[in-house]
Every structure is written in structure tokens, then in C-alpha cells.
C-alpha positions in Angstrom: 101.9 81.2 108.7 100.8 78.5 111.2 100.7 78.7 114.9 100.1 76.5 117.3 97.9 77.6 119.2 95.8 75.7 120.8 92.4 77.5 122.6 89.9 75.0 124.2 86.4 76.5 125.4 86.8 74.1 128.6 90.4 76.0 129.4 88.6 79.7 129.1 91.0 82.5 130.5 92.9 81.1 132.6 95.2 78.6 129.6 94.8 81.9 126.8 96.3 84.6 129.2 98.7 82.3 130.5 100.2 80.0 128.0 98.9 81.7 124.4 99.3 85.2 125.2 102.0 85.4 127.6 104.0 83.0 126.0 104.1 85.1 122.4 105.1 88.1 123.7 108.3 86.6 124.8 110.8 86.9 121.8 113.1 84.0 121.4 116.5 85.2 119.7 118.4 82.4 117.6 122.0 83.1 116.0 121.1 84.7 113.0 118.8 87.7 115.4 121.9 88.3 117.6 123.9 88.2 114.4 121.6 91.2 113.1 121.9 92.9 116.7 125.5 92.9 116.8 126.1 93.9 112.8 124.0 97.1 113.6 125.8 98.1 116.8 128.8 98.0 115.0 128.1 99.5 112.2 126.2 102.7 114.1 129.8 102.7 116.5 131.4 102.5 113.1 129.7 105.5 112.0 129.8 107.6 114.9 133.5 107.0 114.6 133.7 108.4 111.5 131.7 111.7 112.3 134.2 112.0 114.9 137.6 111.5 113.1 135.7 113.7 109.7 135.3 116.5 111.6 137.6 118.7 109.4 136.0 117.4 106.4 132.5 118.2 107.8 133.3 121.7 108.3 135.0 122.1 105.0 132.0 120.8 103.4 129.9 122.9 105.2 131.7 126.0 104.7 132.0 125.4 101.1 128.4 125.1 101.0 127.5 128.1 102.6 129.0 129.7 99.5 126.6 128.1 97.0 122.9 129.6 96.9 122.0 125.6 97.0 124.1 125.2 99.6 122.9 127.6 102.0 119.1 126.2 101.0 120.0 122.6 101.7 121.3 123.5 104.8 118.6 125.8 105.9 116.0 123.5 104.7 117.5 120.9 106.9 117.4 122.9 109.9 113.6 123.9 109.5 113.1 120.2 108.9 114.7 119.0 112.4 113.4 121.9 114.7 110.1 121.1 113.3 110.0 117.6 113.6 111.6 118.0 117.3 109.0 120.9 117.6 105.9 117.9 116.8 108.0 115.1 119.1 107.9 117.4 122.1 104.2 118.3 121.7 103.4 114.3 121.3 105.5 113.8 124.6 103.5 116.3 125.8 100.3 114.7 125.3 101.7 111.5 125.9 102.2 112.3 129.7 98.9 113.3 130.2 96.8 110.1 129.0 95.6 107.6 130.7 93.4 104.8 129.9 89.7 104.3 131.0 89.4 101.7 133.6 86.8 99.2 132.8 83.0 99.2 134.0 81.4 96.9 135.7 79.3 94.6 133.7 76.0 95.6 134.5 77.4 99.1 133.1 78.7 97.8 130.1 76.6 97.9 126.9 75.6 95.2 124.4 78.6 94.7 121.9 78.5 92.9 118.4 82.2 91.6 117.1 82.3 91.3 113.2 85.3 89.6 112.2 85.5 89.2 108.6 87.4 86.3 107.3 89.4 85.6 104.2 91.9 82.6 103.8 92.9 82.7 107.4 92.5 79.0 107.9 92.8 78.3 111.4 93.5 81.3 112.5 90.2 82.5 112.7 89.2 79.6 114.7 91.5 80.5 117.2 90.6 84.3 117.0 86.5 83.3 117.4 87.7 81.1 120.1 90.0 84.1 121.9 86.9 86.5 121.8 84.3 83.9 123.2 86.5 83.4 126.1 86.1 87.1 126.7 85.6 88.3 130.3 82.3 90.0 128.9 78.8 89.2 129.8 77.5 86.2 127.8 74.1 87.9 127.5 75.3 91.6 126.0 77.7 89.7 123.5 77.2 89.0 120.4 79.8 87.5 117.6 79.7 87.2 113.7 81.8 86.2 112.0 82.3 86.6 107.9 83.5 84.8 105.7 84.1 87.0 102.8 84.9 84.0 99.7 87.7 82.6 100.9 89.4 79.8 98.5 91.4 77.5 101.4 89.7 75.7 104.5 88.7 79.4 106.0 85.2 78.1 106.5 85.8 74.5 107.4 87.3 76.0 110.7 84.7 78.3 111.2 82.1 75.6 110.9 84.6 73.8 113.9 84.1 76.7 115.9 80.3 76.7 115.7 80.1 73.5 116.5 82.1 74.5 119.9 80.6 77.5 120.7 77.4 76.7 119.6 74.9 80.1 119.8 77.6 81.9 121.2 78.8 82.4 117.5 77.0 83.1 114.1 78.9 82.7 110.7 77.5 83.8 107.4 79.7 83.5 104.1 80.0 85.9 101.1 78.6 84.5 97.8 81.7 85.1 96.5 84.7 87.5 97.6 83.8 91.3 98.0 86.7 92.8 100.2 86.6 93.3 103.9 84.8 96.3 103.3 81.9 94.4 102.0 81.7 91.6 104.9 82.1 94.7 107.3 79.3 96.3 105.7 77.2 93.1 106.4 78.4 92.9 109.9 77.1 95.7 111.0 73.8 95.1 109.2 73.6 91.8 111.3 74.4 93.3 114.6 72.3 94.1 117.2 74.9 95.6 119.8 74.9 99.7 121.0 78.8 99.3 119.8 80.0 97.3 117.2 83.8 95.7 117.5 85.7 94.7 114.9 88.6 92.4 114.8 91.2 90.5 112.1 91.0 87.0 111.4 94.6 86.1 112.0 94.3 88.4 115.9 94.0 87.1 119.6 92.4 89.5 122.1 93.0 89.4 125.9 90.3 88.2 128.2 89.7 91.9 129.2 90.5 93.5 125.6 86.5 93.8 124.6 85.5 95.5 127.7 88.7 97.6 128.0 87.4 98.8 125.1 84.0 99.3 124.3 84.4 101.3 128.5 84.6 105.0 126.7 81.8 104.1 125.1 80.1 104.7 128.5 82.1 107.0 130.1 82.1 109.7 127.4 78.7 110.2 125.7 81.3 112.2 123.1 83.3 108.8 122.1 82.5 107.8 118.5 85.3 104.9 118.3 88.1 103.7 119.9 91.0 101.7 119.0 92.8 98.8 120.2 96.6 98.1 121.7 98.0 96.2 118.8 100.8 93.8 119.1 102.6 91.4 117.1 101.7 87.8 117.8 104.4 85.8 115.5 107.0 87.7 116.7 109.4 84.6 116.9 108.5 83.8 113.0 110.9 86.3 111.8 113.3 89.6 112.3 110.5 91.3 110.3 107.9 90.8 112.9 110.6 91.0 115.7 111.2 94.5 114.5 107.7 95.6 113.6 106.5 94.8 117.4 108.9 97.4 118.7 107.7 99.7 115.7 103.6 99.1 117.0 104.3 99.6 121.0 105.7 103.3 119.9 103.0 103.5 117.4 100.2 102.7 119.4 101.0 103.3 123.1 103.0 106.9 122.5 101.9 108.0 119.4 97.8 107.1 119.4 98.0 107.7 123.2 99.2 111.2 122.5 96.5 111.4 119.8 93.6 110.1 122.6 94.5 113.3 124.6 92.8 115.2 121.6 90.3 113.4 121.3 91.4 112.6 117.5 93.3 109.1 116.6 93.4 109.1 113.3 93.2 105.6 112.7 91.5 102.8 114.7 93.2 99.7 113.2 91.4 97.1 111.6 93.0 94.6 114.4 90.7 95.7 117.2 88.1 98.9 117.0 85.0 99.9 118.7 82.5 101.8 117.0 79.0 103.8 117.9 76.4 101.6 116.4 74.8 105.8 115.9 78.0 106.7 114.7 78.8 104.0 112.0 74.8 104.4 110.6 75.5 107.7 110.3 77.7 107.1 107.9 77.2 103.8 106.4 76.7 104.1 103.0 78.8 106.8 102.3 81.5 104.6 103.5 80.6 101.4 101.9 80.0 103.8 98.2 83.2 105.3 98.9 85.1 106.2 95.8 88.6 107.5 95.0 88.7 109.2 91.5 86.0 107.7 90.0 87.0 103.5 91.6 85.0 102.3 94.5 87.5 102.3 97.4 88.5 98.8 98.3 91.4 99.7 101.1 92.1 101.7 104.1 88.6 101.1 105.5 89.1 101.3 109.1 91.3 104.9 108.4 87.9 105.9 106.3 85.6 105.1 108.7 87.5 107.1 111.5 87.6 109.8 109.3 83.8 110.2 108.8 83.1 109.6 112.8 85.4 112.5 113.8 83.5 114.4 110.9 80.3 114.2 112.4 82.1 115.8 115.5 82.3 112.8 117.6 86.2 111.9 119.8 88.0 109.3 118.8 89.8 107.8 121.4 92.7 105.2 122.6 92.6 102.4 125.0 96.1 101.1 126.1 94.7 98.6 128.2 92.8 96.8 125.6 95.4 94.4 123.6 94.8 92.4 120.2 97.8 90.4 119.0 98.1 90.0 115.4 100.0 88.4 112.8 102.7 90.9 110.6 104.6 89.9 107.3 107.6 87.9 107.7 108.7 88.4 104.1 110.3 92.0 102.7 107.6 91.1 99.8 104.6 90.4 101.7 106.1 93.9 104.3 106.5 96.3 101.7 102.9 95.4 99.7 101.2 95.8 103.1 103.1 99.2 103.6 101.9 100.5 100.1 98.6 99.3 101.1 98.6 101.7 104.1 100.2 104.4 102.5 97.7 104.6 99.5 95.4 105.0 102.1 97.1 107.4 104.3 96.9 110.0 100.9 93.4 109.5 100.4 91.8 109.9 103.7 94.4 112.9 104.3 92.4 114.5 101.2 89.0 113.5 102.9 90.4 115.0 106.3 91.3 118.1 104.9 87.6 119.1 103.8 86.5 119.0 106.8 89.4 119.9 109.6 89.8 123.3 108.7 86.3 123.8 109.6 84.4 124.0 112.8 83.5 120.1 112.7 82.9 119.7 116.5 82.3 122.0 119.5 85.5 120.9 121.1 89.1 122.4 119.9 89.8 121.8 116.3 93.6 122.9 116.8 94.5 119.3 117.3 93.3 117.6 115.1 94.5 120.0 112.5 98.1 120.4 113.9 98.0 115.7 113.5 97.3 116.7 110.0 99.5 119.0 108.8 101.9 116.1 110.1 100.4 113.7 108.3 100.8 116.0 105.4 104.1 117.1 105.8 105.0 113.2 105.5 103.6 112.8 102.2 104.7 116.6 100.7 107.9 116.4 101.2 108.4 112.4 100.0 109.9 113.7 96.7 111.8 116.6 98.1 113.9 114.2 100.6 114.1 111.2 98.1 115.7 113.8 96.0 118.1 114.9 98.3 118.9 111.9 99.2 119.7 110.6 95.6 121.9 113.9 95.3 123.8 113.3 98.9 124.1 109.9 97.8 126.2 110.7 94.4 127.8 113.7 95.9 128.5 113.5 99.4 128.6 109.6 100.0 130.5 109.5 103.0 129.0 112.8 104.5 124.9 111.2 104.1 126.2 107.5 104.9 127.6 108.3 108.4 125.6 111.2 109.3 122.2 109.4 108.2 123.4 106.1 110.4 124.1 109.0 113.4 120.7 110.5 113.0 118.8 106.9 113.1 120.9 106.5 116.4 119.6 109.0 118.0 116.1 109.1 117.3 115.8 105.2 117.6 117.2 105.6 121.0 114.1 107.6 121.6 112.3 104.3 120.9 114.4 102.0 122.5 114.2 104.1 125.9 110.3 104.1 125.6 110.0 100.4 124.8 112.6 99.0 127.2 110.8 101.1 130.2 107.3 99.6 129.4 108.7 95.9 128.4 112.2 94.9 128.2 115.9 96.0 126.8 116.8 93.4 124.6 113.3 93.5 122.2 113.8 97.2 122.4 117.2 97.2 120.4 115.1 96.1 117.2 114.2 99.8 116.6 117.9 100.1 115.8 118.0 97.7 112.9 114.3 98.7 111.8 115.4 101.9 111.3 117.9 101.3 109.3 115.8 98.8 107.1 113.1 100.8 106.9 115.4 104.1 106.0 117.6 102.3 103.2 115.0 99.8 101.6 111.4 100.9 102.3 112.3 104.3 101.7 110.5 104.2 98.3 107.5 102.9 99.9 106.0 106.4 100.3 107.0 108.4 96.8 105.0 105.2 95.2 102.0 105.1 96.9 101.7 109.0 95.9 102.3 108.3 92.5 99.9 105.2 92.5 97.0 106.4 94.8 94.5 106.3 92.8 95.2 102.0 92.6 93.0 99.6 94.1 93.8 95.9 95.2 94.4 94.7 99.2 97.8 93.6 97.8 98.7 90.7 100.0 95.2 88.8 100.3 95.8 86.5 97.8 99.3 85.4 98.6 99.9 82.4 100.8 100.7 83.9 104.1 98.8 81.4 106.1 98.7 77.8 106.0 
């Protein structure tokens, strides 16, 4: 993926916020996007059509069932299901309504702050993202930024070099002997830095003048705050319906679900996009994390989930700032999607299995309750993978017609719940994505979860080595 995006040090904030940033959060739909748009609609009226006119058959169904020991399971298993998951939505919402994001400091306030961004065939990208974060609305003298390049095999350093030349000692780049993971060049980062919080951001991202000290604020404001994590957006939204529908999919992720999360002083990931960490907090637990093994193979994924996980150990919040905005670049193939989504979810078993030996316990003098209630979530997702995936074979060979419509009728209605949160914040017409995402992600990513189970114990970042970038 290219973009062309074009940062120079003489435009500073003014040109990024205005032309680079503004101008990618504005989708562009061509035929082939309405084309999707209108397909969907028609095929969730379709379906609520046929829920309507099957009624009889419905109730025959479910009558018959209610004869059948399975039958009466299924159905009461279904019903636990919903009122619990409604149960968990109304909680979030909840929380949700109570956050509110940190306002920055003022600049004498603010503390020193190292940026590691680590670097692996990105090309120009990570000029443009060293370029974004020097034009930072941060004190020159309390920032500093490294970046890493961690082996690359294209041009990766070529445009780093470029950028050094342009921002001369406001940048320092160091390369890998030869390619270690982002762990690794992380792990060197935050050797190198000097600041009292340590930031780190992708190689493919673009942060907002205000995003590093919208973020590194709780940091000062609560003496409690371990990390924080960052707004993410999609920034090649117009490459693609993948990353058209994935944007929708972050502003619910991020800005209801990790907002609701902040309340408790327990996100449980601060994404690799944009994160601010305790330079006390991440020593505390450096080389734990960088010796971090998974049934007997050093852990080579999910790094920014792991080192959340062993800062709220130590009994320090973990926290959300809405206000401080990275965008970043997403898949645009259902190849390059589903590898990334495997990626995550390997991830999201492991450090559910590190979480659990130490949330049940009294790990901070706060309230444990909430973290502990996020978990059980979390591991409700992964239990019951097989269970539904099951069910949903059996539907699928028995009752056709019955899981078709009635699945397409239940996406509805909870992706309205999405589209009424994103079209209030942003706009309408973006917001109708979570209607087709839905259904993609229910009828062809649906494996996604069952495999990473099965293959947790795997190692490999997956999509590094393919040529996403140009």
C-alpha cells in the first residue's frame, strides 16, 4: 500500500491536520461500495421478510423442539446466551457514559516522552509517520524519537535515512543486525530512551498534532496510570471495503468499548498503533516480557496485549484517551485480514491464560470486580468458539432457512447498535459499513477464532513478510 502523503517539516501542523488527516477520514464511495451497501440492505429486508411471512413455521419448529431433550437445551442455551451478552452490553453502556477523557497539560506540566517506533518494510511510510510525530504540538526539549529499524529487506531504511537528514537531532535511527521481531526493536527502544514515559507507535501510523500529549496527560494527572492507549483509526480507508468496514469496527472498538474499559481503570489492550507507558512500569517488567514464552517457544506476537497485562499486574490503571488519535493502515485483502485476525486471536488466548493468574487475586488496592467481570468476557469468547461453530454447522444442515434468516435478523439489530453510535460521533453513510462487516465477519471469519485456539501455541507475525507496502 502507497499513499500519497506528503508531510513537509516547513508545513508543520497546520498542512498535516488539515490536508493529511482530515482529508483521510473522509471516505470516498465508488460504484462497487454502494453496490455492497445496497446488496446488504436488501438482503437484511429480505430476511426480515421472511421471519415475518415464517412465522407459523417458526413456531412449529419451536414447539417441536420443546419436545426433544436437545431441543429444549438448544433453546435454553440460547436464551442464557443473549440475556448474558445484553446483560455485558448494558454494563459497557454503563461505563461508557461515565468516561471522559483527560484534557491536556500545559507543557511546562508535561513530562519528558521517548517515541520508539519500530520499523519493518514500511518503506515510506515510516518517513511519513517520523515526520507526523516531529510535527507534534509537544515541547522540542521533553521529546525524544527513535526510531528502529528491525532488518527490513525493502528501502525501509533508505527513508529513514531521508528523514534524519530533515529532522536532523530531532530523530535518532538505529537498525537491527538482522530482523528480530517488533518485540526485539521495542525491547531496544526502551533501552535507548531517556523519557519518564515511553510512547510507542507503528510504522505505517499518522498521529495528530495533539495525539502525544493527549496522551502521555494521565500520566500526570493520575500518579496510578501505568499506560494508556491511543484512538485508532483507519487511514487508507478509501483503499478498499475492507478498511472501509474495519474503521467503523475500530470507532466502536476503541471509543465505546476501551472507553468503557478506562472507567475501570483496566483496558486490556493498549494497541501497538499508539501506547504510552511508565518508564517505572515497563522496567519493572522488562525482561520478563522480552523472555516471554508460550509452551516452551519464546513469544514473538501480541506484545503490546502482554505488556498491558504485566502493568495492570503490578497493580497499576490502565487507561484510555479518546482525544489522542493515530491513523493507521488495515488489510485490504481477505488474505492479508484474516492472518492479521489469527494473529490477534493467538494472542488474545495466551494473555487470557496470563490474566487469569493474577485477576482472581488481590493485584491492586482498587476494585478487582472489573477487571475480572472484562475477563470472564474475554473468556466466554474463546469457550464457547466450538460450542457455537457447532451449532451452527448443525442449524446450518438442519434448519437452513430457520439460522439463514434469523442469523441475518440478529446482525441487524445488533449492528444497528453500531451504526447509531458511529453515525452520532461521525457520519450516517460510513456508519452503514457495520451492516455488511457483520455479515462478512459472521459468514467468512467465523473460523478465525476455533483456529487460533487450536493453533495457540504457533508463532510467526503472519503478514510481515507479505507485500502490503510499496
Amino acid at each position: 500500500m502507497s499513499h500519497n502523503i506528503d508531510i513537509q517539516p516547513a508545513k508543520q501542523t497546520k498542512r498535516l491536520k488539515g490536508s493529511v488527516l482530515s482529508a483521510s477520514l473522509k471516505t470516498k464511495l465508488n460504484t462497487k461500495d454502494y453496490t455492497v451497501l445496497v446488496a446488504t440492505f436488501l438482503l437484511m429486508i429480505a430476511a426480515l421478510y421472511l421471519v415475518y411471512e415464517l412465522q407459523p413455521y417458526f413456531k412449529k419448529l419451536q414447539f417441536a423442539a420443546l419436545k426433544t431433550t436437545w431441543g429444549v437445551f438448544l433453546m435454553n442455551f440460547s436464551t442464557t446466551l443473549l440475556v448474558i451478552n445484553m446483560a455485558f452490553l448494558l454494563f459497557i453502556t454503563y461505563l461508557y457514559f461515565r468516561y471522559k477523557a483527560i484534557p491536556s497539560v500545559s507543557d511546562e506540566e508535561l513530562p519528558t516522552c521517548t517515541v520508539i517506533v519500530p520499523a519493518y518494510n514500511e518503506g515510506k511510510l515510516v518517513w511519513q509517520t517520523l515526520h507526523s510525530l516531529a510535527n507534534s504540538n509537544y515541547p522540542t526539549s521533553k521529546l525524544q524519537i527513535i526510531s528502529i529499524d528491525d532488518g527490513s529487506k525493502d528501502d525501509t531504511w533508505n527513508w529513514m535515512q531521508k528523514a534524519k537528514q530533515e529532522l536532523g537531532d530531532r530523530v535518532s535511527i538505529y537498525q537491527q543486525p538482522q530482523n528480530k521481531g517488533k518485540r526485539h526493536a521495542l525491547y531496544r527502544g526502551f533501552h535507548l530512551g531517556t523519557g519518564e514515559v515511553f510512547v510507542t507507535v507503528d510504522s505505517d501510523s499518522i498521529v495528530y498534532p495533539d495525539t502525544l500529549r493527549n496522551l502521555v496527560t494521565p500520566f500526570v494527572t493520575d500518579e496510578k496510570c501505568g499506560a494508556v492507549g491511543g484512538n485508532v483509526r483507519v487511514l487508507n480507508t478509501n483503499e478498499g471495503i475492507i478498511p472501509k468496514m474495519l474503521n467503523v469496527s475500530f470507532v466502536f472498538s476503541f471509543e465505546f468499548i476501551r472507553s468503557a474499559q478506562s472507567v475501570l481503570g483496566s483496558v486490556l489492550c493498549t494497541p501497538g498503533a499508539l501506547a504510552g507507558y511508565r518508564r517505572e512500569a515497563v522496567f519493572n517488567c522488562l525482561e520478563e516480557w522480552i523472555n516471554q514464552t508460550f509452551m516452551g517457544n519464546p513469544s514473538d506476537i501480541g506484545e503490546d496485549r502482554a505488556m498491558t497485562n504485566m502493568i495492570l499486574k503490578q497493580g497499576y490503571h490502565v487507561l484510555f484517551q479518546q482525544n489522542s488519535h493515530v491513523l493507521t493502515n488495515t488489510p485490504v485483502h481477505y488474505k492479508n485480514l484474516y492472518k492479521m485476525f489469527i494473529r490477534w486471536e493467538r494472542s488474545n488466548v495466551r494473555e487470557n491464560i496470563a490474566m487469569s493468574q493474577f485477576a482472581f487475586t488481590k493485584f491492586r488496592k482498587d476494585s478487582t470486580i472489573g477487571p475480572r467481570i472484562l475477563l470472564i468476557n474475554q473468556w466466554l469468547k474463546v469457550l464457547l468458539a466450538y460450542p457455537l461453530l457447532l451449532m451452527m454447522f448443525y442449524m446450518v444442515i438442519t434448519k437452513p432457512v430457520l439460522f439463514l434468516t434469523s442469523a441475518i435478523v440478529g446482525i441487524f439489530i445488533f449492528s444497528s447498535i453500531q451504526v447509531f453510535f458511529y453515525s452520532k460521533k461521525y457520519n450516517i453513510i460510513d456508519s452503514f459499513w457495520a451492516y455488511p462487516y457483520s455479515l462478512f465477519y459472521t459468514f467468512s471469519l467465523f473460523w478465525i477464532t476455533p483456529y487460533a485456539i487450536a493453533t495457540a501455541n504457533k508463532s510467526g507475525w503472519l503478514t510481515r513478510d507479505l507485500p502490503q507496502k510499496e
